[in-house]
C-alpha positions as CSV (number, residue, x, y, z in Angstrom):
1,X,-67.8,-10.8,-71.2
2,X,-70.1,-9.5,-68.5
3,X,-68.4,-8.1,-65.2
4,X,-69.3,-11.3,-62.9
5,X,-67.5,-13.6,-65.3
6,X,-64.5,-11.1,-65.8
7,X,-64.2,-11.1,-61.9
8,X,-64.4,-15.3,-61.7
9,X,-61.9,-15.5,-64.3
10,X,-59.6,-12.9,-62.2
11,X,-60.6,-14.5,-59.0
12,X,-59.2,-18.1,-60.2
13,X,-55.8,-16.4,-61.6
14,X,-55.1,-14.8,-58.7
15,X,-55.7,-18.3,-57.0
16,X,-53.4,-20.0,-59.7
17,X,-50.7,-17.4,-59.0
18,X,-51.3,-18.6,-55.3
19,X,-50.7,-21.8,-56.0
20,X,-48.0,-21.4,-58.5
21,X,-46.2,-19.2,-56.0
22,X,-46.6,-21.8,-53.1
23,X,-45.0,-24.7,-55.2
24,X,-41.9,-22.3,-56.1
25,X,-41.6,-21.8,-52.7
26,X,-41.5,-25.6,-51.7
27,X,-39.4,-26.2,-54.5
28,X,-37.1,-23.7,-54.2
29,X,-37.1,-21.8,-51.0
30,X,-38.1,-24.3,-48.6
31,X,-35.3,-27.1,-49.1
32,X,-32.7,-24.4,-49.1
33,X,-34.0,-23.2,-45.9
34,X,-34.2,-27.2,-44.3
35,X,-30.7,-27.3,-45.8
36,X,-29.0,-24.0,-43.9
37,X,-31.0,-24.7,-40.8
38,X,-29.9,-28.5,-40.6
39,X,-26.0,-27.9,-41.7
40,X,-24.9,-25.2,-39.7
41,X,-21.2,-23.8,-39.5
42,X,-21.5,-23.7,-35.3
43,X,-18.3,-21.1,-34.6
44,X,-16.7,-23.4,-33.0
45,X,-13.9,-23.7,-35.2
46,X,-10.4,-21.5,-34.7
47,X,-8.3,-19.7,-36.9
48,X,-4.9,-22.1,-37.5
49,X,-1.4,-20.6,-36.8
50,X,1.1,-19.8,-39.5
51,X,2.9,-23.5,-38.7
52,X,-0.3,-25.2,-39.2
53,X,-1.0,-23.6,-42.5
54,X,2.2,-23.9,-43.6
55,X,1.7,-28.1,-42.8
56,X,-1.5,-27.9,-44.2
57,X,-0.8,-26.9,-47.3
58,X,1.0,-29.8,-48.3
59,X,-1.1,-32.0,-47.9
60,X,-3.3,-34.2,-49.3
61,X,-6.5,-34.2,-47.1
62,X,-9.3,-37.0,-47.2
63,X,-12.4,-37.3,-45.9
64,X,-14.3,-40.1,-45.8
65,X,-18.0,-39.1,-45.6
66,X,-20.4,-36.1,-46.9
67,X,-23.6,-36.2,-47.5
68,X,-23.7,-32.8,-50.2
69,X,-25.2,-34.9,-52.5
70,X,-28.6,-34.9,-50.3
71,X,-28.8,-31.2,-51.3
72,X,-30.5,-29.1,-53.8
73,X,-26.9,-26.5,-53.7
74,X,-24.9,-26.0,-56.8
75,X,-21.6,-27.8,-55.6
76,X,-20.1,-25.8,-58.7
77,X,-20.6,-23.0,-56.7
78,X,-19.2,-21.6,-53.0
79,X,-22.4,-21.5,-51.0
80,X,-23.4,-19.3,-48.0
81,X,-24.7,-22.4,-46.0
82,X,-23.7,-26.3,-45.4
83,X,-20.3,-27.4,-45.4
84,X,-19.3,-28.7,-49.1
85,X,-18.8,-27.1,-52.4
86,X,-15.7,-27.4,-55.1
87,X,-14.6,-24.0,-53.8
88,X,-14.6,-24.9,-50.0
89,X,-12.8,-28.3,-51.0
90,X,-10.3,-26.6,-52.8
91,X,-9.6,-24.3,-50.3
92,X,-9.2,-26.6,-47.6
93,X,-6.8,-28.8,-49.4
94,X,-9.1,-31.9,-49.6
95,X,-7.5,-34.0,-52.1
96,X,-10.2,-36.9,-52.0
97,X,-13.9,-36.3,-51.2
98,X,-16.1,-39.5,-50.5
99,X,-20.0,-38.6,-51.5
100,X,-22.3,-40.5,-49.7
101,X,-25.6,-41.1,-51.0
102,X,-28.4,-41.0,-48.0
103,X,-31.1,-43.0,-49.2
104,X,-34.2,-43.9,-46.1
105,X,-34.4,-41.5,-43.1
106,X,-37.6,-42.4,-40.6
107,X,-39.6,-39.6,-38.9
108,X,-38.5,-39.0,-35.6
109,X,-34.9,-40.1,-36.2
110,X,-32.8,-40.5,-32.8
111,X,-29.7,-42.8,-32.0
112,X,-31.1,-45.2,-29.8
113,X,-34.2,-47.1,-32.2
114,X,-35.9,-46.4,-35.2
115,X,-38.7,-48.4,-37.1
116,X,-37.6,-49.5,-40.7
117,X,-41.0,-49.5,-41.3
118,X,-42.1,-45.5,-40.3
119,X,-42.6,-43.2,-42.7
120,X,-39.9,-41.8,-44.4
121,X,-39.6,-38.3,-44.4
122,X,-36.7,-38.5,-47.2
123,X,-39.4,-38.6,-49.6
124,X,-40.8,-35.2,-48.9
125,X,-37.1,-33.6,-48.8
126,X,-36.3,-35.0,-52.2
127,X,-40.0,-34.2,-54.1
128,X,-39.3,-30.6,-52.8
129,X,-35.9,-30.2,-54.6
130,X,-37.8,-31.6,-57.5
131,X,-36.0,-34.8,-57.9
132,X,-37.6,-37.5,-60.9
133,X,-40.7,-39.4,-59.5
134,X,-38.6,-42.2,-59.4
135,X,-37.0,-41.4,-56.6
136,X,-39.7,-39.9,-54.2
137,X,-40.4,-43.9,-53.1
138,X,-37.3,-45.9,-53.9
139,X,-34.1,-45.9,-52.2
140,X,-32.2,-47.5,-54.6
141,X,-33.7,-44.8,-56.9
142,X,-32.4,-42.2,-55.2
143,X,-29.0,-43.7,-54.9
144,X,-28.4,-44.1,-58.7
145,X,-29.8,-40.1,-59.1
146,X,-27.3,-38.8,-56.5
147,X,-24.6,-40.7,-58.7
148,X,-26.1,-39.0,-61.7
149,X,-25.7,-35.9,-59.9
150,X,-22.0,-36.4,-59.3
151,X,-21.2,-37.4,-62.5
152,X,-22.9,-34.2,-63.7
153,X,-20.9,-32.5,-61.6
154,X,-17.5,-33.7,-62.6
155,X,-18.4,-32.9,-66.4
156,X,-19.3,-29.7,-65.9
157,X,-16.3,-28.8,-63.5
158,X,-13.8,-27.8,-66.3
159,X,-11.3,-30.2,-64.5
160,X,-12.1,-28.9,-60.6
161,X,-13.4,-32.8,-59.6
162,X,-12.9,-36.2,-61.2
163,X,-14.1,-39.2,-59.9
164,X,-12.3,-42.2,-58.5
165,X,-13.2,-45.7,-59.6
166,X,-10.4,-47.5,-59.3
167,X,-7.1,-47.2,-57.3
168,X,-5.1,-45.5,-60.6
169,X,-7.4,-43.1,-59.8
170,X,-7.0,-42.0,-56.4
171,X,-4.7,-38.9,-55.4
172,X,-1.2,-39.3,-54.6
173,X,-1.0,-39.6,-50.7
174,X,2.9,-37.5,-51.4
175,X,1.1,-34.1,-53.1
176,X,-1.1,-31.7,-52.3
177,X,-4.0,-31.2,-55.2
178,X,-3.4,-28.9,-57.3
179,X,-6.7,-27.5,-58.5
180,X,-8.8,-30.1,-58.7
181,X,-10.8,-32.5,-56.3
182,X,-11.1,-36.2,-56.5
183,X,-14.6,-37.7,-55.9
184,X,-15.7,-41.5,-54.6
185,X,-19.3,-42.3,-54.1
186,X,-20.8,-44.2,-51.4
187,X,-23.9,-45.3,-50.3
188,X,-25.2,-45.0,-46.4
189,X,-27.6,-48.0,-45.7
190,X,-27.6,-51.1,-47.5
191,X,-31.6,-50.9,-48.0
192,X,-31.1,-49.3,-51.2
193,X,-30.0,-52.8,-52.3
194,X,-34.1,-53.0,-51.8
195,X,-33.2,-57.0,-51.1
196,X,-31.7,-57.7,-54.6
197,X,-28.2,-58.8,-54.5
198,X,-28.3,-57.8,-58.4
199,X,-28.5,-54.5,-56.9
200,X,-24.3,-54.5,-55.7
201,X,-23.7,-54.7,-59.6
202,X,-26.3,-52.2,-60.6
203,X,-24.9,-49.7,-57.9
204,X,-21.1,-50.5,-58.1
205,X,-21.7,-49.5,-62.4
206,X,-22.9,-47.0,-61.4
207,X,-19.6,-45.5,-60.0
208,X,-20.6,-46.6,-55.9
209,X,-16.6,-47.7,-54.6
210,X,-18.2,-48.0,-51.1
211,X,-21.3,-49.6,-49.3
212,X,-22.3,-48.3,-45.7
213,X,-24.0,-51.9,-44.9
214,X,-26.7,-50.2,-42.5
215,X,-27.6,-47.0,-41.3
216,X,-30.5,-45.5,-38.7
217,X,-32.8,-48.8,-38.8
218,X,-32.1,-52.4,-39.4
219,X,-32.0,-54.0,-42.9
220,X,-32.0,-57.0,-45.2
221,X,-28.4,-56.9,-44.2
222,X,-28.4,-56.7,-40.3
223,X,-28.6,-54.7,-37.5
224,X,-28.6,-51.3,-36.7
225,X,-26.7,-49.7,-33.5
226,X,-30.0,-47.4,-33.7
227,X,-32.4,-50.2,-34.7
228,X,-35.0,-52.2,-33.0
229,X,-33.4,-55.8,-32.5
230,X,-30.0,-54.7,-33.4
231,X,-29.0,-58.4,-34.4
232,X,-25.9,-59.5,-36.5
233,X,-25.2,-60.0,-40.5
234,X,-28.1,-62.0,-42.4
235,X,-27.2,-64.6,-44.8
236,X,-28.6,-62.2,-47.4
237,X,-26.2,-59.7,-45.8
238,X,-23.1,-62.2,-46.1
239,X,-23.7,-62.4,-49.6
240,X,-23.8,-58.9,-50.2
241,X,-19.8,-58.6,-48.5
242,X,-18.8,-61.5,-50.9
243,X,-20.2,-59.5,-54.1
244,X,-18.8,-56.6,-52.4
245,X,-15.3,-57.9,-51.9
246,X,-14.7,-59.7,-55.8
247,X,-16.2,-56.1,-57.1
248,X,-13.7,-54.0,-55.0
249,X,-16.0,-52.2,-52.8
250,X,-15.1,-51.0,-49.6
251,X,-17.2,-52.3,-46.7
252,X,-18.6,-49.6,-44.6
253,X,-19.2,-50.7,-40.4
254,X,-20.7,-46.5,-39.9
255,X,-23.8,-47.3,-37.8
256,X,-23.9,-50.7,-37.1
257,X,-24.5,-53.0,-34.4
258,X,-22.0,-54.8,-31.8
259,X,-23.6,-58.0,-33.3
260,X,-23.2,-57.2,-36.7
261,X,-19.7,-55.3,-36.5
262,X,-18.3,-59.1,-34.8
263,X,-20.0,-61.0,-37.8
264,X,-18.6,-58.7,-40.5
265,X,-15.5,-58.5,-39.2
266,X,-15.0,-62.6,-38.7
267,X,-15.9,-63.1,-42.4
268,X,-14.2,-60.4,-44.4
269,X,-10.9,-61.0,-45.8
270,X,-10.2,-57.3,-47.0
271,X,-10.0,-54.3,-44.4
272,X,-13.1,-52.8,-43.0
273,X,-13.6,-49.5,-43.1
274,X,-15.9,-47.1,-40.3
275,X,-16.5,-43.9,-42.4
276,X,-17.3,-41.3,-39.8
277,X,-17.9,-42.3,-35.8
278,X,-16.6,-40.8,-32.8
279,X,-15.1,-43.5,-30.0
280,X,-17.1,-44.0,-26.6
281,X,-13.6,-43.5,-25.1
282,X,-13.9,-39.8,-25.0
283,X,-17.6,-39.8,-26.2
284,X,-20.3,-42.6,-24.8
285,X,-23.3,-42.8,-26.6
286,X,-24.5,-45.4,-28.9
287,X,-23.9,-43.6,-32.0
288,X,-20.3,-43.9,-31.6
289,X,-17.3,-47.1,-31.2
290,X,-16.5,-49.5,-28.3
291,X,-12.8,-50.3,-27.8
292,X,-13.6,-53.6,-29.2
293,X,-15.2,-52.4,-32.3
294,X,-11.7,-50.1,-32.5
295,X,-9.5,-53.4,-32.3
296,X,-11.7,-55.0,-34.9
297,X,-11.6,-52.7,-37.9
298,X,-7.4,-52.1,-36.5
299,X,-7.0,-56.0,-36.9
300,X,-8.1,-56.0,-40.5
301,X,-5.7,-53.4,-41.2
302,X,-8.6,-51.1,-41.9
303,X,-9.8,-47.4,-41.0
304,X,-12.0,-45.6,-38.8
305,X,-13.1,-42.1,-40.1
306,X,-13.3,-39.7,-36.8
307,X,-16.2,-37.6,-37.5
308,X,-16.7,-33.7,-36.4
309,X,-20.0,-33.3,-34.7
310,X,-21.2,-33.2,-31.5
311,X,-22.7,-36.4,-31.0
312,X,-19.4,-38.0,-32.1
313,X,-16.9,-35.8,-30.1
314,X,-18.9,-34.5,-27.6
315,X,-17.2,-30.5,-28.0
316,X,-17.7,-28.2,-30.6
317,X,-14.0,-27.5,-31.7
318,X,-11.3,-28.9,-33.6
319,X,-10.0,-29.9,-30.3
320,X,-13.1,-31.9,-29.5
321,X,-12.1,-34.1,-32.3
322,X,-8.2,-34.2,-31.7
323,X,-9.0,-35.6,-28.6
324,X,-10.9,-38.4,-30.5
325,X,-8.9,-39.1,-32.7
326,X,-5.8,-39.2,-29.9
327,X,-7.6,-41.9,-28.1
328,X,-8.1,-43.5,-31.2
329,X,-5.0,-43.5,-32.2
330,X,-3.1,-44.6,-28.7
331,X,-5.8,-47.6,-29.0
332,X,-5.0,-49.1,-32.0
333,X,-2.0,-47.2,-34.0
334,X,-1.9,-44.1,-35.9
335,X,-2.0,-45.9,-39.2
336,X,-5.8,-46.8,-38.9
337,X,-6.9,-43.3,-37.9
338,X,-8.3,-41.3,-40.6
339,X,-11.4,-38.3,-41.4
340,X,-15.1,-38.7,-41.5
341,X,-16.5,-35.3,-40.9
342,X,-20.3,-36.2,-41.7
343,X,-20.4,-32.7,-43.5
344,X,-23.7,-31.8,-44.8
345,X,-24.9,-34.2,-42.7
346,X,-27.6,-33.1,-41.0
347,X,-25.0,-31.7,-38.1
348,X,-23.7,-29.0,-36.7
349,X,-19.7,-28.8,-37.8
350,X,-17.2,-26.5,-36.0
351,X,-15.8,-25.0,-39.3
352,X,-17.1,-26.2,-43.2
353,X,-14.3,-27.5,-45.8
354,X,-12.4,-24.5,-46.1
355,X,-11.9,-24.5,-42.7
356,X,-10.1,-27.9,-42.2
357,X,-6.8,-26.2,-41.4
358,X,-8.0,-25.5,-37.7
359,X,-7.8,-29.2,-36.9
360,X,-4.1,-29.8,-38.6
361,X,-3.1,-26.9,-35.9
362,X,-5.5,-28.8,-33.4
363,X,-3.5,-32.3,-34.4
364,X,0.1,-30.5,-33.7
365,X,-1.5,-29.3,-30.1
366,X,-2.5,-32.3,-29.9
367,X,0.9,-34.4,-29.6
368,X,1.0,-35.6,-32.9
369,X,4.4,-34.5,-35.0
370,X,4.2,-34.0,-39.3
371,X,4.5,-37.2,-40.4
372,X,1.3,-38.1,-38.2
373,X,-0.7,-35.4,-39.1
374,X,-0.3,-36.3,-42.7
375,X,-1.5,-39.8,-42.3
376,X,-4.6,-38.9,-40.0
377,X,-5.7,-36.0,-42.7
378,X,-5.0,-38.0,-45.5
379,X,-2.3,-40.9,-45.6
380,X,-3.9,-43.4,-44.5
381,X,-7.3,-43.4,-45.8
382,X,-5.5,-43.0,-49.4
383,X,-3.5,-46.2,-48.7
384,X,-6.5,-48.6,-47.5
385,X,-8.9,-47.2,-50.7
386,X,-5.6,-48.4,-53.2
387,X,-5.8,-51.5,-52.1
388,X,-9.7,-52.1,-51.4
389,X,-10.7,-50.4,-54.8
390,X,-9.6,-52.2,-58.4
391,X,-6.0,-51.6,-59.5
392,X,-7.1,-50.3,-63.0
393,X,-9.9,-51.1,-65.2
394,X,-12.4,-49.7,-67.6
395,X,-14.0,-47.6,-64.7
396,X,-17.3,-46.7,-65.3
């Protein structure tokens, strides 16, 4: 081999180590950096007093809404970013965890109105973490992979999660958990339905106990809060809550519009459930719930989940979302009153998982005596999911 062609060949390794190196990086390095940027820990949170720990730990803490799934973290594992991981769960007394599966997110994302149509940067978030083809295009796709992922989860967990598909499998509202975390999945935005009503089946086998019927952008379904015509439920959509209701699936209302939120509400016959909001009473944006919408979800003896981010609270504290959750509750009863942090959401979060006993203390500052507090962090959520979800059953 003469020296010319020993320098080509050298020349073109060197390049394929470039290359090589560059797609490590955006498989490896790059979506755990988009992940600690976008899910901070803000500082907000404060230490709880000895009382508040002492309440905390008997409880049995839900929350409502996460989006870990959307992450390329081992959950297995406590991380040194987001908000969610087995250790962090167990730490923080969460007894029930509800995994939401993100599934379309359009470029330029903002609460006021987004094309359903624009180009959908999920596609480049989950190609980078190496996700199966299948999924860089397809919503629904990416929904049944993000249950895989749970399911994995669970298996290898030695006993530390479990997943709920039916009410026999829920926590007991009376114990704190000892050891172990129950998981429920649910989706966020209806679109990964991809217009097939088939689809409620396909997902619900899959282990989904929950359906957020819209989220940034209109859909098949209806309207968006944050969508261009922001209308009401389709007749595709009303279909979709009637499968929803025989199968047992909880009917999500997170991000949708006044139009819609009416319709829903008029033709369900089980309770409605908000997974994470904040309430235009102490927060007014268009992200977050009118008095009316409170009243609604209250009449059908459902649940609003208050969420822990700015946008929702408007503060950065566990006081910030005490106060929410006050007004809330003085609006329409204690009893429909429950958690949807949004961790790992793409948000900012005063304090992670571990850190949830900061807002028991904030709770008992806030007015609310022991018996409240466990029904806000816990109680009440655990009653609506036994009797939206099957009694019992073959699960999945």
């Amino acid at each position: 081999m003469d020296r010319k062609h020993r320098w080509r060949l050298i020349a073109l390794a060197a390049v394929a180590l470039l290359v090589a190196g560059l797609a490590a990086g955006f498989r490896f390095v790059l979506p755990d950096i988009v992940a600690a940027r976008y899910n901070p820990v803000s500082g907000g949170g404060q230490d709880a007093n000895e009382a508040a720990r002492r309440l905390h730990a008997t409880l049995a803490v839900v929350d409502l809404h996460s989006d870990a799934l959307l992450w390329s973290r081992d959950l297995a594992a406590r991380g040194q970013h987001g908000h969610v991981d087995l250790p962090r769960l167990l730490e923080g007394g969460v007894a029930l965890q509800v995994f939401s599966a993100v599934n379309q997110v359009p470029l330029g994302l903002n609460i006021e109105r987004n094309r359903a149509d624009g180009f959908d940067q999920l596609g480049l978030l989950v190609a980078a973490q190496g996700w199966p083809p299948r999924t860089w295009r397809s919503p629904l796709q990416r929904a049944l992979y993000q249950a895989e992922r749970l399911w994995a989860l669970a298996a290898g967990s030695e006993g530390r999660l479990r997943i709920a598909t039916t009410a026999a499998e829920l926590p007991s509202p009376s114990a704190a958990p000892a050891g172990a975390v129950v998981g429920m999945l649910a989706i966020e935005g209806g679109q990964a339905l991809e217009g097939e009503l088939a689809n409620v089946e396909r997902l619900h086998a899959a282990g989904y106990r929950m359906i957020g019927l819209v989220h940034f952008f209109d859909n098949e379904i209806g309207g968006s809060a944050h969508g261009l015509a922001k209308g009401g439920l389709t007749d595709f959509g009303a279909e979709v809550i009637r499968r929803m209701e025989a199968l047992g699936m909880a009917v999500d209302l997170a991000h949708a519009s006044e139009p819609l939120f009416r319709n829903v509400a008029a033709q369900a016959t089980r309770p409605l459930v908000v997974s994470h909001s904040g309430v235009r009473g102490t927060c007014d944006n268009a992200r977050n719930l009118s008095d009316e919408m409170l009243e609604l979800v209250a009449a059908s003896g459902g649940l609003v989940g208050i969420g822990f981010w700015p946008t929702a609270v408007c503060g950065d504290g566990p006081e910030a979302i005490a106060r929410a959750i006050r007004y809330a509750a003085d609006r329409i009863g204690v009893a429909h009153v429950a958690l949807g942090s949004d961790f790992d959401g793409a948000v900012a979060t005063p304090f992670d998982a571990a850190g949830l006993p900061a807002l028991t203390g904030a709770l008992l500052a806030a007015g609310f005596h022991a018996g409240e507090v466990s029904a806000i962090m816990g109680g009440n959520a655990l009653r609506v999911l036994r009797e939206l979800l099957p009694a019992a059953g073959p699960g999945v």
